[in-house]
C-alpha positions in Angstrom: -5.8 -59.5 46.2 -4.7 -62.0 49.3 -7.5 -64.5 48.8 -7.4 -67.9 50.9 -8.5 -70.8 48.8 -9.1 -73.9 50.3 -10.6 -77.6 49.4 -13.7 -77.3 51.5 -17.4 -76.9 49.4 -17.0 -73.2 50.1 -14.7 -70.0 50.5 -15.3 -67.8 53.3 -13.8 -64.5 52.4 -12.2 -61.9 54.7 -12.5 -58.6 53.6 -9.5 -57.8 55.7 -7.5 -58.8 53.0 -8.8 -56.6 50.3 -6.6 -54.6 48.4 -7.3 -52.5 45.3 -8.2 -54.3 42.8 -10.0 -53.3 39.9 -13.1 -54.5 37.8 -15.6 -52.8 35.5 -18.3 -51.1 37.5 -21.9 -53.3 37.0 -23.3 -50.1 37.3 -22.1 -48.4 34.6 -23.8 -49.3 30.8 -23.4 -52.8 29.9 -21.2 -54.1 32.5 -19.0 -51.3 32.8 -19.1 -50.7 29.0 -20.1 -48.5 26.2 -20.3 -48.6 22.9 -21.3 -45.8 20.7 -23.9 -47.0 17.9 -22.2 -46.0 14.7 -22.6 -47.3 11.1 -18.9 -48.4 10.6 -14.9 -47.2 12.1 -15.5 -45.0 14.9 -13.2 -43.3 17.7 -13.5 -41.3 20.9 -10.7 -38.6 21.4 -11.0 -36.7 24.2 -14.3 -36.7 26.6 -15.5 -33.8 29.9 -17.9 -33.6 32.3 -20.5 -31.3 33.7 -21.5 -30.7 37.0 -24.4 -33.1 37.3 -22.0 -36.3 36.5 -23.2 -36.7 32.5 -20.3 -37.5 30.1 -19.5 -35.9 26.7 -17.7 -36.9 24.1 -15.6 -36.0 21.1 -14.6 -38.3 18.5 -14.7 -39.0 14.7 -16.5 -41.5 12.9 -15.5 -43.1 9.1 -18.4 -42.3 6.3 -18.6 -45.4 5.2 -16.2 -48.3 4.4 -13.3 -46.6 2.6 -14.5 -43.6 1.8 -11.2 -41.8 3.7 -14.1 -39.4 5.4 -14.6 -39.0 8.8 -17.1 -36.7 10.8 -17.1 -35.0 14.4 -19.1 -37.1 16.6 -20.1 -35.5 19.6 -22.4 -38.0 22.7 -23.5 -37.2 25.8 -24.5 -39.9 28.3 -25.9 -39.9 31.8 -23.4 -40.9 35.0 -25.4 -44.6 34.9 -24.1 -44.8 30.8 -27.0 -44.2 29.4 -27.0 -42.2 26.3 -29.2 -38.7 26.4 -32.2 -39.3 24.1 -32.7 -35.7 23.8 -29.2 -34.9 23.0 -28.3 -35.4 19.0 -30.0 -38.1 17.4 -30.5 -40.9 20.6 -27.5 -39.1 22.8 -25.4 -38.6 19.7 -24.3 -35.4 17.4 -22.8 -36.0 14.0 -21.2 -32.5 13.2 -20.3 -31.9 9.5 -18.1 -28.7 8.1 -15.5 -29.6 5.8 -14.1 -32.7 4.2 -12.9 -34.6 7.5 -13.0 -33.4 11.2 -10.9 -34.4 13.8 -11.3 -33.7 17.5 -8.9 -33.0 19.6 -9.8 -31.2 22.9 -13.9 -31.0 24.4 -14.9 -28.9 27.2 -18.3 -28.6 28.4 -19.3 -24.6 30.1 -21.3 -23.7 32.7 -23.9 -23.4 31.0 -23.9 -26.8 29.7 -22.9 -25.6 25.9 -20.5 -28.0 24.4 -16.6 -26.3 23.0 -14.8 -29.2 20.7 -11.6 -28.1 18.8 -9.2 -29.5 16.8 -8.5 -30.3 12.5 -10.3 -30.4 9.7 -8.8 -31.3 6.6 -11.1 -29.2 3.4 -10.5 -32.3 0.9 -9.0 -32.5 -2.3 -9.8 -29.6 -4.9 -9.3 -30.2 -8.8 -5.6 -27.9 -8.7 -4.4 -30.0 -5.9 -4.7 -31.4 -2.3 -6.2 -29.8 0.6 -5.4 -28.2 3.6 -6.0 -28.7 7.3 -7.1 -26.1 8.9 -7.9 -25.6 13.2 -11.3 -25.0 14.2 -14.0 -25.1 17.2 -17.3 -25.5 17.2 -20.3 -24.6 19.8 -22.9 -26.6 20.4 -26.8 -26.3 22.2 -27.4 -28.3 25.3 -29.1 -30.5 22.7 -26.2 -31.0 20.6 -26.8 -28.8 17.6 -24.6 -26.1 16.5 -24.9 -22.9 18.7 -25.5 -19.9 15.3 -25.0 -17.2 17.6 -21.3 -18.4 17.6 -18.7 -17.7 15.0 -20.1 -18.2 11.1 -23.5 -20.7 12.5 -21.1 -22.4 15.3 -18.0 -23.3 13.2 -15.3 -20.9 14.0 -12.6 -22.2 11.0 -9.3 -20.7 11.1 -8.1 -20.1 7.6 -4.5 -20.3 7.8 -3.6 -23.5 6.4 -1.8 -26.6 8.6 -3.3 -25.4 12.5 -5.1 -27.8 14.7 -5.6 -26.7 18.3 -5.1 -29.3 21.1 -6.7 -27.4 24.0 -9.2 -25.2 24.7 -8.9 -22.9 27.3 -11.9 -20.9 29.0 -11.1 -17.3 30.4 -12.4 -14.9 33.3 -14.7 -12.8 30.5 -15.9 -15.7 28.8 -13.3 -15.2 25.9 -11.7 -18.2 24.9 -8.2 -18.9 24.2 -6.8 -22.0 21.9 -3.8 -22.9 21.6 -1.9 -25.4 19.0 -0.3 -24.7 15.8 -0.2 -22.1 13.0 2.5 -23.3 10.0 4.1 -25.3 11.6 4.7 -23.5 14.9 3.2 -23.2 18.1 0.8 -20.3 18.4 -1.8 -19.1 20.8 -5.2 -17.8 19.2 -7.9 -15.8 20.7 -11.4 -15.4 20.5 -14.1 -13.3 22.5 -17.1 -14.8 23.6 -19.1 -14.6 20.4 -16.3 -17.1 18.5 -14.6 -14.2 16.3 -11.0 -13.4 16.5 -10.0 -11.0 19.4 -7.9 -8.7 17.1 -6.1 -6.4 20.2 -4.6 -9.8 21.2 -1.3 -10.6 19.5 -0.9 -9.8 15.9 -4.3 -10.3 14.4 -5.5 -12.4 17.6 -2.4 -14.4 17.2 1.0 -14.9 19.5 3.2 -17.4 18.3 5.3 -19.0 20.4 7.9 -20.0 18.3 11.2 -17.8 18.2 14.7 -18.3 16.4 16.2 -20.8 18.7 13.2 -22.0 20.0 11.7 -23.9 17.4 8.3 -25.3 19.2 5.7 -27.6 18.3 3.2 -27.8 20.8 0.9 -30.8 21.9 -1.0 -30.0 25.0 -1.6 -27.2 27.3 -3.4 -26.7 31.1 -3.7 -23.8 33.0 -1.6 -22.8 35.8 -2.6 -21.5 39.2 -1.6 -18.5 38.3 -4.2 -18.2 35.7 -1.3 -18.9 33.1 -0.8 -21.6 30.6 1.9 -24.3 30.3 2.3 -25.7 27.3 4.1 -28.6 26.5 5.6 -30.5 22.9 9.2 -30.6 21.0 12.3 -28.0 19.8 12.9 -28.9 16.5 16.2 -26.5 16.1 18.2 -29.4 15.2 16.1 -31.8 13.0 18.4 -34.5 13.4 18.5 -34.5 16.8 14.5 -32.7 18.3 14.7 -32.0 22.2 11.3 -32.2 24.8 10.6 -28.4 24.8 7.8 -27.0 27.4 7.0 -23.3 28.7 4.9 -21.0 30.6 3.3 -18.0 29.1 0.6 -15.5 30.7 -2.9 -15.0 29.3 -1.2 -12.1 26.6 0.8 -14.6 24.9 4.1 -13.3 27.1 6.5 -15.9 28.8 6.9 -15.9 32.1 10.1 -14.8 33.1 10.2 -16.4 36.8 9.7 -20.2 34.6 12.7 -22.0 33.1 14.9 -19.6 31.7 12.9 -16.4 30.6 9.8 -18.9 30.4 11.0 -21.6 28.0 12.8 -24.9 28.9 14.2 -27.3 26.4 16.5 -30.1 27.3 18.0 -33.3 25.2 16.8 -36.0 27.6 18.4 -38.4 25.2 21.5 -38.1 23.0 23.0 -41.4 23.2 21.7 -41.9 19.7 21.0 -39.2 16.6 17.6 -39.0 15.2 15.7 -40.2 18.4 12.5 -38.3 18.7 12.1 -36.6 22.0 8.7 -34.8 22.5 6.5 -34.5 25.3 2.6 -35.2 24.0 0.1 -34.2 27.4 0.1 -32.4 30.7 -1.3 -32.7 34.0 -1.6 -30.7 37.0 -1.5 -32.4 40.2 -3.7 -31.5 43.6 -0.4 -30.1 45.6 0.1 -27.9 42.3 3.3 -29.5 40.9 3.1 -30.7 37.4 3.4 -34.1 35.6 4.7 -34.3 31.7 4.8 -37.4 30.0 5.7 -38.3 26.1 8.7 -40.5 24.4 12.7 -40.6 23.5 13.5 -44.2 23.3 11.5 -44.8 25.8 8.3 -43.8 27.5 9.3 -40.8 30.3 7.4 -39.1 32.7 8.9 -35.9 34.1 7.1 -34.1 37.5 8.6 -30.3 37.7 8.2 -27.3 40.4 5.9 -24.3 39.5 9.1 -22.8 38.4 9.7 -25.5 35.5 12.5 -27.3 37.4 12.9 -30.7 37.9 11.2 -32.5 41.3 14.4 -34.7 42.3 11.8 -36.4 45.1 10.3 -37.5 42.3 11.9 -40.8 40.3 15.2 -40.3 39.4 15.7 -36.5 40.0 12.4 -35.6 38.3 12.7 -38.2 35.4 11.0 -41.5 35.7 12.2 -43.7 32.1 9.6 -46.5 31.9 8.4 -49.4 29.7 4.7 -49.2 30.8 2.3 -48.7 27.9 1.7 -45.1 27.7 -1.0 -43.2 25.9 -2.6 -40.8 28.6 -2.5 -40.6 32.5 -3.8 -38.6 35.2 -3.4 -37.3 38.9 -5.8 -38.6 41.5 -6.0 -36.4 44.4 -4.0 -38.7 46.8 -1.3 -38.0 44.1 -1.1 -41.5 42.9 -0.6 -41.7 39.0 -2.7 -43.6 36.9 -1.0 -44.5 33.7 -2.7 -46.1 30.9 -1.6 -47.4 27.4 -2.1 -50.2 25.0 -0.5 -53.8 25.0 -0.5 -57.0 23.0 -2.9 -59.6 24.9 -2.3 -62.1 21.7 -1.4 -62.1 17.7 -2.8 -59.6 16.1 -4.9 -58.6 19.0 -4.2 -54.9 21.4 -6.1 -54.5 24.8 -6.5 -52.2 27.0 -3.9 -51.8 30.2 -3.8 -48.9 33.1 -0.9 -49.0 35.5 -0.7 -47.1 38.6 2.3 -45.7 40.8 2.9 -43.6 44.2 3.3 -40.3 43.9 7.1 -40.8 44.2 7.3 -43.0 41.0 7.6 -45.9 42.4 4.5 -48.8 41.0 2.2 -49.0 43.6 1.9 -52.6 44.6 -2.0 -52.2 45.9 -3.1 -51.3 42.7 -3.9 -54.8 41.2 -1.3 -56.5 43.2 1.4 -54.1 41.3 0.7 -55.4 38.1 -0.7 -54.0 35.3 -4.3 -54.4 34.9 -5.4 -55.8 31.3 -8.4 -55.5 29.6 -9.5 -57.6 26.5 -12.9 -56.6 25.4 -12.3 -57.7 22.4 -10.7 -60.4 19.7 -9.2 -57.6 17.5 -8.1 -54.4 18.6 -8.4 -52.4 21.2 -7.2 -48.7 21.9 -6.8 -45.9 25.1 -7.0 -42.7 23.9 -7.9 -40.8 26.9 -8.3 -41.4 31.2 -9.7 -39.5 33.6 -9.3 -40.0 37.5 -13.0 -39.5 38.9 -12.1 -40.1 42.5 -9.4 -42.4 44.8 -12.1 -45.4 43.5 -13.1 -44.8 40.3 -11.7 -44.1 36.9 -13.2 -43.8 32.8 -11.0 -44.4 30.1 -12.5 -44.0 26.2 -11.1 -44.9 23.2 -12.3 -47.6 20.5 -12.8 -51.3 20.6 -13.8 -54.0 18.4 -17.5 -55.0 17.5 -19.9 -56.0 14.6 -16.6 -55.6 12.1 -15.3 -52.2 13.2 -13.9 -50.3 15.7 -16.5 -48.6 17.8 -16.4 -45.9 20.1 -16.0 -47.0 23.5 -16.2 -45.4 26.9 -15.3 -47.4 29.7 -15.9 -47.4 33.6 -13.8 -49.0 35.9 -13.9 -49.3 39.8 -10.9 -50.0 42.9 -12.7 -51.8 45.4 -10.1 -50.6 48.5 -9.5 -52.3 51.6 -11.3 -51.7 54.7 -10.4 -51.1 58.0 -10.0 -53.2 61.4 -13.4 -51.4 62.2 -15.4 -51.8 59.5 -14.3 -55.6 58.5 -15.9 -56.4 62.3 -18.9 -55.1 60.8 -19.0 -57.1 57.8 -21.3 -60.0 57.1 -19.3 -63.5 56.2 -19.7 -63.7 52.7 -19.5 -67.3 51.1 -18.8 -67.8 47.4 -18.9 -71.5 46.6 -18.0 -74.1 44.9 -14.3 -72.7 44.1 -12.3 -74.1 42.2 -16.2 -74.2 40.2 -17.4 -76.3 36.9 -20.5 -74.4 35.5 -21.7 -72.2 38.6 -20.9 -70.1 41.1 -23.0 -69.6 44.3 -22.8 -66.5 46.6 -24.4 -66.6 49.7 -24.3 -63.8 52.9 -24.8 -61.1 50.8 -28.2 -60.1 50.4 -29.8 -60.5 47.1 -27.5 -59.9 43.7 -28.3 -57.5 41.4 -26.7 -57.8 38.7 -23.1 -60.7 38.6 -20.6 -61.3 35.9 -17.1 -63.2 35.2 -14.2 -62.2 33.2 -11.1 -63.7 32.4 -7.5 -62.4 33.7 -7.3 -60.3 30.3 -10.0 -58.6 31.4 -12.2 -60.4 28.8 -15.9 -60.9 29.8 -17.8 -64.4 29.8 -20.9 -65.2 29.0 -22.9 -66.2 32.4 -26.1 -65.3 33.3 -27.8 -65.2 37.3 -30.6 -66.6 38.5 -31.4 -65.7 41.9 -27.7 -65.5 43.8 -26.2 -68.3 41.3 -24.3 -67.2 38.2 -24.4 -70.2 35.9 -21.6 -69.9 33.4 -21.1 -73.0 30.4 -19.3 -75.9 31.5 -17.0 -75.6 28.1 -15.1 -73.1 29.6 -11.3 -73.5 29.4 -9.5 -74.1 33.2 -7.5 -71.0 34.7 -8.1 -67.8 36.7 -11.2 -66.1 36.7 -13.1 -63.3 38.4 -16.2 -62.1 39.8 -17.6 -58.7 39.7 -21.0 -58.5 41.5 -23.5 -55.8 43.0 -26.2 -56.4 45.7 -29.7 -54.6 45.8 -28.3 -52.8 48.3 -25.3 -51.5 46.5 -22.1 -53.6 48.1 -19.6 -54.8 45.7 -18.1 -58.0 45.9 -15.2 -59.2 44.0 -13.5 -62.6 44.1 -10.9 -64.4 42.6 -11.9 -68.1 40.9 -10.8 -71.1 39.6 -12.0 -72.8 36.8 -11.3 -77.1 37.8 
C-alpha cells in the first residue's frame, strides 16, 4: 500500500493510492476469526457453502488428551460467523461410527442436507490392528444423521485401506466417490438412497489402476463435460513415483480425446532417485482450463488445456516450480491464483501465509505489495488446510490454530480492500488518522462513526486495543515497528492504514 507519512499531527490519506491489501474482515466472528469450541486438539479439513452464504464444516476433533481417538465434527455457521444454534449441539455435530473418523471432502445439496466422506480407522481388535475403511455420511439440515440413507446415514465401505477424497453429486441424485480401494485408485458408486449401485463397474466399483498405470489418487473435480479429472501419483517405479492425472467419464471409462487414451503421467523431476512426485488437489478455472498443484523437490503448479496438455502461456510452458508455502489454492474468477500455505513466523511457532499471482504465473505485485501476506494468530502453531476464493475481494481459509492449550478449529475471513478509481476517489471524504507515528492511541477522523477498529502487527498478529468513540486506545508498552489498522464505519466503509509505533 503507497501510503504518504509525514511529521505533521495528522495523515491525510489518499485513497488514490490504494492497492490490495489484505486484513481480517471486522465483520466476520471475532475480528475476522473463528474458533470452534471444542474440549481439546481439534481440526477443520475441508469446508462448502449453500446458497444463502452459511458455512459448513468438516473436521475431526481428539477424544481427549491422548486418547489417539478422534471424531467427525461437522459446524455450520451463518455468513456474519456466527455458529447455527439449531444446527448440532450450539452450530456443532459430533458424528461417531467407528474407532476414529477422518474427513476428507464436505458438500452441502440442494436441499441443504450435509455429504462428508473420507477414513475411518475401526480400532484395534484382540487378533490384531485395524483397518481403515472409506465412508460418507448424510446428515439433516439440523446436523443429525439422515437414517433414510445407507445403514442410519453411515454408508461404510468394507474393503479394508479406502478413503475417498471427493464427493461428486450426479444428474439423478446418485452419487459418485472417488479415492482408493487397496491401494489403488477406484471410483465407487452409489444411488440416491447411499447403497452401492451394483450395474456400475464390478460390484459398483471401477478402478482406475491398470498394469502400467499404477495410480494413487488425491483429488478429483468435475469437468465441463460432466466428466471427472482426477489427479495423484504412478507408482510403477517405486524408486522413482511420477505426477500421474486423468480424465474418465461418469462410467468409470477414460476419455480417449485426454492425454494419451485418457491418462497422463510424466517424471517432472529425475535429477535425483527417490524424489516423490505427486500431485495432491485440483482446480478448475472460470475460462475452463485447469490448475494442478502438489510437490517433487519443490512446490509445482501445472495449468493444462481441456485435453490434458500443458498451457505453455502459462509459467514456464505450463510448469510454474515455486518456493511459496503451499497447502491448498484456488481460482478467482479474474483468474488470479491465490496460493496459500504454512510458514515459520518464529522458533517453534507456524502461521498462516496466502500468496497470490496473475493468471500467467507471474506474483502479482497488488496483492499485498507482492509479498506474502502472514498471519500469526497465535504463539504456537498455526495450520491452512483449505481456501476458498468467495469473490475478486474476499477469501476464507480454515484450518486449526492455537488456543487455551490446543489446536482449535479455526475458520478464517479475510478481505482485499482494492483501489478505486479517478472517479470515485473525487467522491471520497478526506479521511484523517492521527497521531502517526502514535504512542497509545490512534484517532480517526472524516469517516463517520466507527463501528467496530482493531490493530495487528506485520505477522498478522492481533493487539489488544479497544475504541471509544472514533479513538482506538491501544497500551503504551507496546514494542516500536509497523502496525495496521483494520476498521468499519456504521455505514459500512472500510478503512485500512498503515502505522508506526514511535
Amino acid at each position: 500500500m503507497k501510503t504518504f507519512f509525514t511529521t505533521l499531527f495528522f495523515l491525510v490519506i489518499s485513497f488514490q493510492f490504494y492497492c490490495q491489501n489484505i486484513s481480517l474482515d471486522p465483520g466476520y466472528a471475532i475480528n475476522g476469526v473463528l474458533r470452534l469450541p471444542a474440549p481439546s486438539t481439534s481440526e477443520i479439513n475441508s469446508f462448502d457453502f449453500d446458497q444463502n452464504g452459511n458455512v459448513y464444516t468438516a473436521g475431526s476433533t481428539l477424544q481427549g488428551s491422548g486418547s489417539g481417538i478422534f471424531r467427525l465434527t461437522v459446524s455450520k455457521s451463518g455468513p456474519t460467523g456466527v455458529l447455527d444454534s439449531q444446527f448440532g449441539t450450539n452450530g456443532i455435530s459430533t458424528i461417531s461410527f467407528e474407532n476414529s473418523e477422518y474427513p476428507l471432502d464436505i458438500k452441502v445439496l440442494p436441499n441443504s442436507k450435509i455429504l462428508v466422506s473420507g477414513s475411518a480407522y475401526t480400532g484395534h481388535t484382540p487378533s490384531g490392528p485395524g483397518i481403515h475403511i472409506g465412508f460418507l455420511v448424510r446428515l439433516n439440515t439440523d446436523g443429525t444423521l439422515d437414517h433414510t440413507f445407507s445403514n442410519n446415514g453411515v454408508f461404510r465401505f468394507t474393503g479394508s485401506a479406502s478413503h475417498f477424497t471427493s464427493i461428486h453429486l450426479m444428474d439423478d441424485s446418485s452419487i459418485m466417490l472417488s479415492g482408493n480401494i487397496n491401494h489403488e485408485a477406484a471410483l465407487l458408486k452409489l444411488n440416491p438412497t447411499g447403497n452401492v449401485d451394483l450395474l456400475f463397474g464390478i460390484n459398483g466399483i471401477k478402478n482406475l489402476s491398470s498394469s502400467g498405470f499404477n495410480f494413487l489418487l488425491w483429488k478429483s473435480v468435475p469437468s465441463d463435460e460432466g466428466n471427472l479429472i482426477s489427479v495423484g501419483y504412478d507408482y510403477t517405479d517405486l524408486g522413482n513415483t511420477k505426477i500421474a492425472y486423468c480424465e474418465t467419464d461418469m462410467q468409470g471409462n477414460f476419455v480417449p480425446s485426454f492425454g494419451t487414451g485418457g491418462k497422463v503421467v510424466l517424471d517432472l523431476y529425475n535429477g535425483i532417485p527417490n524424489i516423490t512426485e505427486l500431485l495432491t488437489t485440483i482446480k478448475k478455472a472460470p475460462d475452463g482450463q485447469y490448475y494442478l498443484g502438489g510437490y517433487h523437490i519443490s512446490n509445482v503448479l501445472i495449468r493444462i488445456n481441456a485435453d490434458g496438455s500443458f498451457d505453455p502461456a502459462f509459467a514456464s510452458a505450463g510448469v510454474l516450480t515455486h518456493a511459496t508455502p503451499f497447502k491448498d489454492f484456488d481460482i478467482q474468477n479474474d483468474g488470479k491464483i491465490l496460493l496459500a500455505g504454512t510458514k515459520v513466523i518464529s522458533d517453534y511457532n507456524y502461521g498462516y501465509t496466502v500468496t497470490r499471482l496473475n493468471s500467467n504465473g507471474n506474483v502479482d505485485i497488488t496483492f499485498n505489495s507482492g509479498t506474502a501476506f502472514a498471519l500469526d494468530l497465535s504463539p504456537e502453531n498455526d495450520y491452512i488446510q483449505c481456501l476458498k476464493s468467495l469473490g475478486p475481494d474476499t477469501f476464507m481459509i480454515g484450518g486449526s490454530s492455537y488456543e487455551s492449550g490446543a489446536a482449535k478449529s479455526t475458520l478464517i475471513k479475510l478481505i482485499l480492500n482494492s483501489a478505486l478509481t479517478t472517479d470515485e476517489v473525487s467522491a471520497q471524504p478526506v479521511i484523517q488518522i492521527y497521531p502517526n507515528p502514535f504512542k497509545d492511541r490512534i484517532t480517526v477522523n472524516g469517516a463517520g462513526k466507527l463501528n467496530k477498529a482493531v490493530i495487528y502487527n506485520a505477522a498478522g498478529r492481533l493487539i489488544p486495543s479497544r475504541l471509544q468513540d472514533n479513538t482506538i486506545l491501544i497500551g503504551a508498552d507496546l514494542p516500536k515497528g509497523v502496525y495496521f489498522l483494520n476498521a468499519e464505519t456504521q455505514k459500512g466503509k472500510t478503512i485500512t492504514s498503515k502505522l508506526i509505533k514511535e
